[in-house]
PANUMI-366174 format. One record per residue (C-alpha): x, y negated, z; residue number from 1. Coordinates in nm, 3 decimals, padded with zeros to 5 digits, m for minus. Layout:
(pt (X Y Z) NUM)
...
***
This chain:
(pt (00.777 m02.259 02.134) 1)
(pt (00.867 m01.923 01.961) 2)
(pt (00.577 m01.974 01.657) 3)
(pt (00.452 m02.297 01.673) 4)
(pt (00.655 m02.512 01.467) 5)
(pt (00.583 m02.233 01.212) 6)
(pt (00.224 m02.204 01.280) 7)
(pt (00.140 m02.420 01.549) 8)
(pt (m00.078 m02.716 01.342) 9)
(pt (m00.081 m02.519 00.996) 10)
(pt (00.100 m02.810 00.757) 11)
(pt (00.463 m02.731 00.897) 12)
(pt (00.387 m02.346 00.766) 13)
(pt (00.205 m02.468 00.469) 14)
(pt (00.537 m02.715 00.376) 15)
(pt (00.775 m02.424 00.451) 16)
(pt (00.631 m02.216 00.223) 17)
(pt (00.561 m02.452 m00.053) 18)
(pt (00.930 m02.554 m00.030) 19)
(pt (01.080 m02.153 m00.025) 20)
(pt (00.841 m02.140 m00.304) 21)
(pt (00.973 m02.405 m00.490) 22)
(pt (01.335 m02.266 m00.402) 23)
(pt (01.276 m01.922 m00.534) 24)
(pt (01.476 m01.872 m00.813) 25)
(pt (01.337 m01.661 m01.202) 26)
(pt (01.432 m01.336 m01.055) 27)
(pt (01.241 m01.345 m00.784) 28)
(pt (00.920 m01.455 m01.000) 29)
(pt (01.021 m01.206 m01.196) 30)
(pt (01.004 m00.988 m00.955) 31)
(pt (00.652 m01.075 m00.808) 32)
(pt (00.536 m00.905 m01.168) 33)
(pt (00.654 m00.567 m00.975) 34)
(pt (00.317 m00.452 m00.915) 35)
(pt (00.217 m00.459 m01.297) 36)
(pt (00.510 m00.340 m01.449) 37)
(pt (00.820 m00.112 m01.284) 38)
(pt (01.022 m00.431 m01.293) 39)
(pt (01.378 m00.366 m01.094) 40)
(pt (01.444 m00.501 m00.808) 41)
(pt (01.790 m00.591 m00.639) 42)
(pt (01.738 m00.362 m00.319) 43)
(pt (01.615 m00.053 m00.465) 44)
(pt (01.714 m00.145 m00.876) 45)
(pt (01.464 00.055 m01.122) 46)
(pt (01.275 00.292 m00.931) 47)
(pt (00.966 00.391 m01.147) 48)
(pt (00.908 00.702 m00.902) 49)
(pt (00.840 00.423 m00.571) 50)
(pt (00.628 00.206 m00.839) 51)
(pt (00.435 00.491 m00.951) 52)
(pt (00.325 00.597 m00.586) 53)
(pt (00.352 00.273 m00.393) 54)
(pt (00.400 m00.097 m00.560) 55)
(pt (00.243 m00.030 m00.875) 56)
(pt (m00.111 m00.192 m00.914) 57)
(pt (m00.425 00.081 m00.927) 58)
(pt (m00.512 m00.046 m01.231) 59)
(pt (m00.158 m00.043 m01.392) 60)
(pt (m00.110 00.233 m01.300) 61)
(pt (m00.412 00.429 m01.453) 62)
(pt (m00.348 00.220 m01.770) 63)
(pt (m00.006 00.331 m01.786) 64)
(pt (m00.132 00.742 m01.728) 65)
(pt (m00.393 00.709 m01.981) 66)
(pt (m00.091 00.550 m02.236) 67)
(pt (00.084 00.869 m02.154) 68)
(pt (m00.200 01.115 m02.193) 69)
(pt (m00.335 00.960 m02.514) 70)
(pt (00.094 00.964 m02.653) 71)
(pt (00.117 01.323 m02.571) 72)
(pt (m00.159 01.452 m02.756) 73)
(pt (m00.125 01.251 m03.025) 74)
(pt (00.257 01.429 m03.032) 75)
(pt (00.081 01.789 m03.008) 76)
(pt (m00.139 01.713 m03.290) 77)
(pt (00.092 01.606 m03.501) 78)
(pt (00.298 01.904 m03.490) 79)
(pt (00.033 02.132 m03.507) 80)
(pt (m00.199 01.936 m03.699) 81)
(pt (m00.351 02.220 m03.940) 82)
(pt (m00.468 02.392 m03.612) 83)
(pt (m00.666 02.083 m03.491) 84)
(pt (m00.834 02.088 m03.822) 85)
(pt (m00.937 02.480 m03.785) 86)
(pt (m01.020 02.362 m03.367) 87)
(pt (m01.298 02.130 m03.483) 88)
(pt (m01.434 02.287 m03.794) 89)
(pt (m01.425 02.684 m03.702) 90)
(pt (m01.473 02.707 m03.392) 91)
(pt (m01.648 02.580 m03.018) 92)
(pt (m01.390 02.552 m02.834) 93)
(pt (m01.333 02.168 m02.829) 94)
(pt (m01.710 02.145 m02.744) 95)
(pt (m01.710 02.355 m02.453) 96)
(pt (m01.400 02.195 m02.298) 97)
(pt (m01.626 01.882 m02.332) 98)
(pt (m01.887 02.031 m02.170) 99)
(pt (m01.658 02.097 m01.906) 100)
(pt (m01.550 01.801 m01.893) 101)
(pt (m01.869 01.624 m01.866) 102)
(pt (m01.953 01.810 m01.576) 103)
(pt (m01.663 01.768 m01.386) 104)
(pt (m01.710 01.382 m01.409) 105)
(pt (m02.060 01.388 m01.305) 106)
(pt (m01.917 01.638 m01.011) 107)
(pt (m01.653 01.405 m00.949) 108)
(pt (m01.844 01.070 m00.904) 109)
(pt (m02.041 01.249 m00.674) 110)
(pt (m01.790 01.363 m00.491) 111)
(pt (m01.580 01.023 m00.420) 112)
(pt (m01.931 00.862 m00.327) 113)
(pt (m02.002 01.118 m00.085) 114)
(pt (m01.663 01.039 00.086) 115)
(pt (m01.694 00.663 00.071) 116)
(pt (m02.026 00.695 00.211) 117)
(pt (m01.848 00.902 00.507) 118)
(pt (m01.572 00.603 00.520) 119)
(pt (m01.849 00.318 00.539) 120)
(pt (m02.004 00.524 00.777) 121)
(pt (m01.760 00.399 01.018) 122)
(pt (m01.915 00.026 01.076) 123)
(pt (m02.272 00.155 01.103) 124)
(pt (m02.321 00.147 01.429) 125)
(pt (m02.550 00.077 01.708) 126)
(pt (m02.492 m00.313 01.865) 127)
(pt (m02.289 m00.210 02.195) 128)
(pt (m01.980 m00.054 01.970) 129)
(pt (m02.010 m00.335 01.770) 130)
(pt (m01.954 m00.538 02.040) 131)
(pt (m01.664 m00.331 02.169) 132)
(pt (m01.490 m00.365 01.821) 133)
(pt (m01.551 m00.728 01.875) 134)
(pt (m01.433 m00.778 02.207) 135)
(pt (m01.143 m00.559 02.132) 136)
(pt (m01.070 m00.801 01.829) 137)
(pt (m01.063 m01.097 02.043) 138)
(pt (m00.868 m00.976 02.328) 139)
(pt (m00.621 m00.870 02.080) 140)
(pt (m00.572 m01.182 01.882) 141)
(pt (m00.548 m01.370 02.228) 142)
(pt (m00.256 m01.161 02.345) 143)
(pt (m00.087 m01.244 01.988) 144)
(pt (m00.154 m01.597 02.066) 145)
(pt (m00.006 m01.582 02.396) 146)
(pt (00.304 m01.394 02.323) 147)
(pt (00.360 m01.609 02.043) 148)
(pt (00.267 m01.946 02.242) 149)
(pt (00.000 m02.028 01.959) 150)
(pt (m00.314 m02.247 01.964) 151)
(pt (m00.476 m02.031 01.676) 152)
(pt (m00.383 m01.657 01.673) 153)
(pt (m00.382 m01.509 01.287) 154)
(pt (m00.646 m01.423 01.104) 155)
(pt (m00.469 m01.194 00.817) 156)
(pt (m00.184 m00.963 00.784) 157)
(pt (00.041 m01.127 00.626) 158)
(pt (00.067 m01.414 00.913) 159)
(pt (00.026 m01.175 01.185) 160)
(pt (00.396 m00.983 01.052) 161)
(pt (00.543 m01.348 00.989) 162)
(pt (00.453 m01.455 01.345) 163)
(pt (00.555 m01.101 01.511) 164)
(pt (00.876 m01.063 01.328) 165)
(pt (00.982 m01.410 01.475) 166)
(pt (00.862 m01.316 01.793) 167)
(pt (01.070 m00.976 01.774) 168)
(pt (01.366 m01.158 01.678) 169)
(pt (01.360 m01.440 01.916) 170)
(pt (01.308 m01.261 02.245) 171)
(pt (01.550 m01.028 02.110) 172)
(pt (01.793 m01.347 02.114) 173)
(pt (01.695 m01.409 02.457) 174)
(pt (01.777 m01.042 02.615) 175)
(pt (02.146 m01.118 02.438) 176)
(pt (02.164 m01.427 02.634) 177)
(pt (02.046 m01.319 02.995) 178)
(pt (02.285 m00.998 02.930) 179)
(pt (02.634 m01.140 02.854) 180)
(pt (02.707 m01.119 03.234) 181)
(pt (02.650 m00.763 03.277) 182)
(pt (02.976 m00.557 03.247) 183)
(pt (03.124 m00.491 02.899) 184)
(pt (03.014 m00.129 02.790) 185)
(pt (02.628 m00.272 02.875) 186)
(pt (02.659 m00.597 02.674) 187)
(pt (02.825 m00.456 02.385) 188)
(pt (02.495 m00.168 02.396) 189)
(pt (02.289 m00.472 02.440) 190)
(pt (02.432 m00.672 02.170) 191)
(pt (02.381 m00.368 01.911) 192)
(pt (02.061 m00.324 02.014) 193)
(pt (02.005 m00.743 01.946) 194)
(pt (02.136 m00.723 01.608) 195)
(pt (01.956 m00.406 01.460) 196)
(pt (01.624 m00.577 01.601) 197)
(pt (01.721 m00.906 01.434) 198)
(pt (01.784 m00.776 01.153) 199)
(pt (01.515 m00.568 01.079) 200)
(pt (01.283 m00.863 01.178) 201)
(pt (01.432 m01.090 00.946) 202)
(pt (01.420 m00.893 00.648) 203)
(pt (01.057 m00.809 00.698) 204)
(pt (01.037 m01.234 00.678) 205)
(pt (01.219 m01.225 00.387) 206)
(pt (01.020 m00.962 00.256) 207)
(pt (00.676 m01.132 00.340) 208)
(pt (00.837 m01.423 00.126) 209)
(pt (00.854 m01.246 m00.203) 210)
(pt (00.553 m01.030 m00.227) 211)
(pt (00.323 m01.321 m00.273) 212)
(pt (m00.038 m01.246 m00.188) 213)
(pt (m00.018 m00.889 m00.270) 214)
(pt (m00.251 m00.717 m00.027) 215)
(pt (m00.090 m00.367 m00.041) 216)
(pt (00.221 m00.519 m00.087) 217)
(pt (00.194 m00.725 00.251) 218)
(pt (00.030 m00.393 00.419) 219)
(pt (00.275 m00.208 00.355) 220)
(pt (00.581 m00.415 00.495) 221)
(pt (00.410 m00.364 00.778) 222)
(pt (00.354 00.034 00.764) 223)
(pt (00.678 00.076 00.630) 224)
(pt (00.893 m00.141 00.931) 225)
(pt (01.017 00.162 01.136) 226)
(pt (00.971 00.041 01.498) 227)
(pt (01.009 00.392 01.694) 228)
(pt (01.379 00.403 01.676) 229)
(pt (01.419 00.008 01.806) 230)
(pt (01.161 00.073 02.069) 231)
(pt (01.298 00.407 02.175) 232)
(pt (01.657 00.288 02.171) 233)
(pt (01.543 00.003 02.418) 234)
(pt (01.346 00.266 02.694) 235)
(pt (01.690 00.428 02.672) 236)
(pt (01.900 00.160 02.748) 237)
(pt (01.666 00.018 02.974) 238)
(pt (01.590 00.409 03.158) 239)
(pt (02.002 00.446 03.149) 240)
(pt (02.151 00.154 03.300) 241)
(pt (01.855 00.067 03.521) 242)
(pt (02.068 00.028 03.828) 243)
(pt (02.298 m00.265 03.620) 244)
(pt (01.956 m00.421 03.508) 245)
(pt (01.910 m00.758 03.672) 246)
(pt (01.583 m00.910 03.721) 247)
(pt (01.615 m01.151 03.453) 248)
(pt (01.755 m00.870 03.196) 249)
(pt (01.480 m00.593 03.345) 250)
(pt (01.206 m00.910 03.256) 251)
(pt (01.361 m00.976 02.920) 252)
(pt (01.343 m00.572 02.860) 253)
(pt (00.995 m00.619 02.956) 254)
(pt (00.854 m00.905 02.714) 255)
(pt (01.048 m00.725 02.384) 256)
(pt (00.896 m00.406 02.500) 257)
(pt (00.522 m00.557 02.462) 258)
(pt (00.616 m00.764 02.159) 259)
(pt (00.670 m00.406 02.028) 260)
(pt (00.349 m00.296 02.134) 261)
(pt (00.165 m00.534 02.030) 262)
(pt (00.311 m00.497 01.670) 263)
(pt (00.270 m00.157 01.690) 264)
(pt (m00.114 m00.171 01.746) 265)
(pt (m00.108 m00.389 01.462) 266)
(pt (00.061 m00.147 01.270) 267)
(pt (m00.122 00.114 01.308) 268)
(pt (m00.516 m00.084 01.214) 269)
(pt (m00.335 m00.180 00.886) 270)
(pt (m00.390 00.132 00.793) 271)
(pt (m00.793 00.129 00.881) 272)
(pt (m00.789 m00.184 00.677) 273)
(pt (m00.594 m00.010 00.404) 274)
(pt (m00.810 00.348 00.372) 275)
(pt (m01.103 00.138 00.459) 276)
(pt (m00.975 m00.105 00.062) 277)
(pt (m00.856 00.157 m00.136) 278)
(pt (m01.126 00.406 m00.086) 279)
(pt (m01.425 00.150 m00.184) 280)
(pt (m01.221 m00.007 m00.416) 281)
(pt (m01.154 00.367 m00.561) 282)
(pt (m01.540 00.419 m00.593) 283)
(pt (m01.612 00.123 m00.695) 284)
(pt (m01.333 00.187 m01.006) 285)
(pt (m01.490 00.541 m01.053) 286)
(pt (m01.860 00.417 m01.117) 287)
(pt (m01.732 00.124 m01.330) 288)
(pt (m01.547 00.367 m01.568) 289)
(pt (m01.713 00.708 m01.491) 290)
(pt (m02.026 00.566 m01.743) 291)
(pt (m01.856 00.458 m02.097) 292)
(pt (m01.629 00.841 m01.995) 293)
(pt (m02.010 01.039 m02.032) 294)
(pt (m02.150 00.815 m02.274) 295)
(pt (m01.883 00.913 m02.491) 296)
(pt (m01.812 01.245 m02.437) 297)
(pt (m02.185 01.328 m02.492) 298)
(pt (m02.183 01.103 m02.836) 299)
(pt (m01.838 01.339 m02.915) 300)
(pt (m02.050 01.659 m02.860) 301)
(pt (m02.329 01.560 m03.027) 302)
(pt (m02.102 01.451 m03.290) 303)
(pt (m01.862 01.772 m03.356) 304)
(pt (m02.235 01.984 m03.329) 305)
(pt (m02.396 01.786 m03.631) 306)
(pt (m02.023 01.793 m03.822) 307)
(pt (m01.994 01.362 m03.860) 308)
(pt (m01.608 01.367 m03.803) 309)
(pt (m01.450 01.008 m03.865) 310)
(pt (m01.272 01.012 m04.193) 311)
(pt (m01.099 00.694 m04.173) 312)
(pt (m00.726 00.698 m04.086) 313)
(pt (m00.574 00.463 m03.893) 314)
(pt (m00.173 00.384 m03.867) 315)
(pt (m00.107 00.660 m04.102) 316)
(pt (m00.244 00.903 m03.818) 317)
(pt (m00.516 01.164 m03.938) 318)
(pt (m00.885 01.097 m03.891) 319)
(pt (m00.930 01.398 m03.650) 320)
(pt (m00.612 01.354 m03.441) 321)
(pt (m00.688 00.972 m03.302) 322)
(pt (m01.043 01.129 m03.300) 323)
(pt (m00.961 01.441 m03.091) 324)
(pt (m00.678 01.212 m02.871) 325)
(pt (m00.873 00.904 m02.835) 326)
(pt (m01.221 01.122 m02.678) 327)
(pt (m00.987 01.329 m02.451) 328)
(pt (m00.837 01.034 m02.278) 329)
(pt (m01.165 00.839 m02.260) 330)
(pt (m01.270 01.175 m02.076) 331)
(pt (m01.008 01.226 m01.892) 332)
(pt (m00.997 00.851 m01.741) 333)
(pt (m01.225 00.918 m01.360) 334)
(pt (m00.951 01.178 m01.269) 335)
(pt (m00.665 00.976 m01.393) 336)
(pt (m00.851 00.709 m01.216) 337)
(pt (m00.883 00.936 m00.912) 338)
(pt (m00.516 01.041 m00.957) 339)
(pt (m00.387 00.727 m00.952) 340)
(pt (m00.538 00.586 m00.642) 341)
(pt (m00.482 00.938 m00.479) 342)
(pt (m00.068 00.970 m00.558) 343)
(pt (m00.041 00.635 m00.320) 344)
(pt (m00.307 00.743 m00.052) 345)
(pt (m00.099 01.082 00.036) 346)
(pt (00.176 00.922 m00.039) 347)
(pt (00.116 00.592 00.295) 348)
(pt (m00.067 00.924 00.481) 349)
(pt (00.293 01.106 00.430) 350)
(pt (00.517 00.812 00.476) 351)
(pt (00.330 00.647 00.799) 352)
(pt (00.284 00.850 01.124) 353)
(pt (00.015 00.818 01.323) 354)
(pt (00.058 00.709 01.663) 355)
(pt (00.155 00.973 01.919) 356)
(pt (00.389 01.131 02.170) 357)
(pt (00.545 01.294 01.830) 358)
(pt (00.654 01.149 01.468) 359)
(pt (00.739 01.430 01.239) 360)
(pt (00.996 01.275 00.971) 361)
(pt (01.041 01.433 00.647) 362)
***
């Protein structure tokens, strides 16, 4: 019915998307390069501050902060480069902000560990939560399949939104229908309400189409798709004009009401499954690069203490400036790491409510 000739036997989905895939035209594949590069886009144009703390890969990202640390002190060498001479060969300063420096990452690593230890903590449990969880799983991809009149409920985000925007959209199609012979004022509320449901469910399908199999990407279409205000506006009309509800229009009230819910439960567990990703995948990024950061800061000190400063220039830059730059970045990388997967964690904790009687919007 509603899903299945979408999702019903799998190859009608599979062709559909092949062929929209075939259809998509260069600027959308240009566009699917968004998360490596602040590519614009024809909704928002160039917005480098949105790629920075949202679409932007991790890993772009951090190469693109390092790029900009390593530029900028090359710049303040080079117009003070007679003092970066007298830093290294008079003094201990550079060696002690190493020090620092080396501490702080062994501090850091620690640190991040610690709270993805706390985060893992979460599925170590004894076998009668674990069966909860389970149970709770099930029950909750058999309602999906039964609202959406499905032999095989989804398994992964990105069908879950594709299947729940069409059910959205359709039974909002079907309240329109059962309304038109209420009186005017009601069926003109009724039809507004229709369209700004349709709407937003079909650009969150058009949405799904483009961002590929970007995990974030496809998580946060569905953090981002602001359901209070369709789901409040329909309590309203429904608590309003209760009296010139009729049973088939009260019923049709009732089924886009739990379609809402049910998305909205989903909602809300994409962002377990997103804290639960970017914190390991944070850690796991920290340890990777934390290592070659020590290793060389502890050669640099070692190095500046025993006075074997490079002498060979490079690009027509001085010896000790792409000595002096290079070292600071390399030991600066775990918090630009750590900054980089941070900007976009406060930024979804910011930008996504949790659920509640109250959403505070900013």
């Amino acid at each position: 019915m509603v899903c299945a000739q979408w999702f019903g036997q799998g190859t009608d989905g599979h062709s559909r998307r092949s062929v929209a895939s075939a259809e998509m035209d260069p600027l959308d594949r240009f566009e699917r390069l968004r998360g490596w590069f602040p590519i614009p886009t024809r909704q928002q144009g160039f917005a480098p501050i949105r790629w920075l703390l949202l679409e932007g890969n991790r890993y772009a990202v951090t190469l693109a902060l390092l790029s900009i640390t390593f530029g900028n002190i090359l710049l303040v060498g080079s117009i003070w480069t007679l003092e970066m001479q007298q830093l290294l060969t008079e003094t201990e300063t550079v060696q002690t902000l190493l020090n620092t420096l080396l501490s702080g990452i062994i501090l850091l690593v620690s640190i991040v560990v610690s709270i993805n230890s706390i985060v893992l903590s979460y599925d170590i449990t004894h076998v009668g939560e674990q069966e909860e969880r389970i149970e709770s799983a099930l029950t909750f991809r058999r309602d999906v399949g039964q609202m959406a009149d499905i032999e095989g409920a989804p398994t992964n985000p990105s069908a879950f939104l594709t299947v729940m925007a069409e059910v959205i959209r359709q039974r909002a199609r079907d309240l329109e229908e059962v309304a038109e012979g209420a009186d005017a004022e009601f069926a003109k509320e009724i039809q507004d309400k229709v369209e700004a449901t349709a709407t937003t469910a079909e650009h969150l399908e058009e949405s799904l189409e483009k961002v590929g199999g970007a995990e974030f990407g496809v998580l946060w279409l569905g953090l981002e798709m602001d359901y209070d205000t369709l789901l409040d506006r329909s309590r309203l009309i429904a608590t309003t004009d209760s009296a010139s509800l009729s049973e088939n229009v009260d019923e049709q009230f009732e089924q886009l009401r739990q379609a809402f819910e049910l998305f909205a439960t989903g909602r809300e567990y994409f962002k377990t499954l997103y804290y639960s990703r970017e914190i390991s995948q944070l850690s796991r990024t920290l340890l990777f690069i934390s290592l070659p950061a020590i290793l060389v800061t502890a050669t640099t000190i070692l190095t500046i203490s025993a006075r074997l400063l490079p002498e060979v220039w490079m690009l027509g830059l001085p010896p000790l400036l792409t000595f002096v730059a290079a070292t600071f970045t390399i030991s600066l990388a775990p918090f630009i790491v750590l900054t980089a997967y941070m900007l976009r964690i406060a930024t979804v904790a910011h930008r996504t409510a949790a659920a509640g009687p109250f959403t505070i919007r900013s």
